[in-house]
VMD Tcl script that draws the C-alpha trace (Angstrom):
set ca {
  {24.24 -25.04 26.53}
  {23.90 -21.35 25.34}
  {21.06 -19.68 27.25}
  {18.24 -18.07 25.44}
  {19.62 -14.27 25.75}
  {23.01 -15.93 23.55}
  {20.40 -17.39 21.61}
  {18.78 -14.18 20.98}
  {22.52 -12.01 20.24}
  {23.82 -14.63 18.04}
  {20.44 -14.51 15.67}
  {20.73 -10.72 15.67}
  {24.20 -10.83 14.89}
  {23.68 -13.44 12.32}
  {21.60 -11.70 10.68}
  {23.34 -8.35 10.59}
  {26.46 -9.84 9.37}
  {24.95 -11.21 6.31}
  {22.85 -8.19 5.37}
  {26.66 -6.31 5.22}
  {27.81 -9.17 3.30}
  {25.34 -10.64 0.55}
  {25.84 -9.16 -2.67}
  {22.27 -10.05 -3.29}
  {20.79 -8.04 -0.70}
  {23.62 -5.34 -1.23}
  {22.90 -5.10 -4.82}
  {18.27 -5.06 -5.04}
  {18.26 -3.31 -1.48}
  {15.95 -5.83 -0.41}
  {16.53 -8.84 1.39}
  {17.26 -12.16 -0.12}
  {15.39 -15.63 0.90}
  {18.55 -16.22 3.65}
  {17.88 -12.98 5.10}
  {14.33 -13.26 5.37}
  {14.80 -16.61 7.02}
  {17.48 -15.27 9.34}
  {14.76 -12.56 10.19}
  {12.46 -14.86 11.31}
  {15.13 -16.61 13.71}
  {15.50 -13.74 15.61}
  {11.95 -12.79 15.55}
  {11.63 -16.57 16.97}
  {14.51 -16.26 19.41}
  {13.16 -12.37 20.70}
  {9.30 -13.83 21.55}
  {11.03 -16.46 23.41}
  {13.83 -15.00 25.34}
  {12.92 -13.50 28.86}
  {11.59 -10.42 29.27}
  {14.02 -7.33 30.97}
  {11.35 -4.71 31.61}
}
mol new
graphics top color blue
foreach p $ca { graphics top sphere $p radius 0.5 }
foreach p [lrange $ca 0 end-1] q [lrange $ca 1 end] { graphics top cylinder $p $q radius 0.2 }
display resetview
């Protein structure tokens, strides 16, 4: 089972790799509906994972 720092790298990376490869969100500078919802993934998986401070 993938711990909840994987959790948190895989939703970042996730996310980054789409906003390099949608044409949609390329092409209007803003993000499409898939970005915004792999936003919110990694906002979920960062309030959850444990804090490093």
């Amino acid at each position: 089972m993938p711990s909840q720092g994987d959790a948190l790298q895989q939703a970042h990376s996730d996310y980054q790799h789409h906003m390099r490869t949608c044409r949609q969100c390329h092409a209007d500078g803003a993000p499409c509906a898939v970005a915004k919802h792999l936003m919110r993934v990694y906002n979920n998986a960062r309030r959850i994972a444990p804090r490093t401070d």
